[in-house]
C-alpha positions, 0 to 999 in steps of 0.5 A: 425775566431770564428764565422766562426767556430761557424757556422760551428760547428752549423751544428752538433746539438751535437756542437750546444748545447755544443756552448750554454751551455760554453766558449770554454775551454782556458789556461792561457797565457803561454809562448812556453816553459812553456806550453810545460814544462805543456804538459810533466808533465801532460803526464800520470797524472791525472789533479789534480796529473798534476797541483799539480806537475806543482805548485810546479816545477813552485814555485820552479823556481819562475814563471821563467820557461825558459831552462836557469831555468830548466837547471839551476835547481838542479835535486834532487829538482826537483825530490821533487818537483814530477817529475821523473827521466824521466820527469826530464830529458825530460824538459832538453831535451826540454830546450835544444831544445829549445836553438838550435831551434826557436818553437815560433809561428813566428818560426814555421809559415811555418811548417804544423802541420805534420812538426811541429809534426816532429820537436818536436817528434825528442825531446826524451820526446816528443810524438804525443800526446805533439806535438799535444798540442803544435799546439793547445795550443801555435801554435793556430793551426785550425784543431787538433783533439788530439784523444791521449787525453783521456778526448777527447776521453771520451768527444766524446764517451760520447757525441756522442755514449751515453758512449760506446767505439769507435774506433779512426776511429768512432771519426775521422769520426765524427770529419769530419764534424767539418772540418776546425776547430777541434781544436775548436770542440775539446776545447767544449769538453774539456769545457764539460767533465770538467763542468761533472768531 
């Protein structure tokens, strides 16, 4: 699959570049709850503030992060551990979502991304944007283009419009030729803007 996309992406010089200089950005190997756990903590942080908080709520829970832990978990050590109220309450929302339901890869195989994205927003906490995570990161899906990102958006104004805003619809359209494989596409973005941040 890599090389499939690779040559497709060699066909924008922009990606072409990006594909020569760095790795595509990757994650540890976290478990479907635990990257989802990741994604809501990270909902309008900074990355440093994001992974500081994620340490501690991880350590707090000894690596375990299953619903069982995070319902489990008392509620004022996880607020001292730097999760609101709200995001406090949105793991919970997802731990028990997560009882009822399977979100696994295997679980959700038959899904289409639109339905998958369906499924998880249903979950109050649970935004586009985490959603769209979820099938990159945890469902390894091929073509999501996260324009809710805003290290992605920055990357692709950056890249392909010297720094000047653009429009969702400019990034969507320049997204097209990247076609099957945004996702991909979208992780040399992720790739580049950290190696500048």
């Amino acid at each position: 699959m890599i090389d499939e996309a690779e040559s497709v992406l060699r066909r924008d010089p922009v990606m072409a570049e990006l594909i020569d200089k760095h790795d595509p950005y990757s994650e540890p190997n976290w478990t479907e709850y635990e990257r989802l756990c990741i994604s809501i903590i990270n909902q309008q942080l900074s990355t440093a503030s994001a992974a500081a908080v994620r340490a501690r709520v991880f350590d707090l829970l000894d690596d375990e992060v299953t619903p069982e832990a995070v319902l489990d978990a008392d509620e004022q050590s996880l607020r001292d551990a730097g999760l609101s109220r709200m995001k406090t309450e949105y793991l919970r929302n997802a731990a028990r979502a997560f009882r009822k339901n399977d979100f696994t890869k295997r679980g959700l195989a038959e899904h289409t991304d639109a339905q998958v994205v369906d499924k998880l927003t249903e979950i109050k906490g649970i935004g586009e944007w985490t959603a769209q995570m979820y099938l990159l990161f945890v469902l390894e899906r091929d073509d999501v283009l996260p324009l809710g990102d805003l290290a992605v958006r920055r990357g692709i104004e950056l890249l392909y419009g010297n720094g000047e805003e653009l429009t969702r619809a400019e990034m969507r359209a320049i997204a097209e030729q990247w076609r099957p494989f945004r996702s991909v596409a979208t992780k040399y973005i992720w790739a580049e803007y950290e190696s500048d941040s």
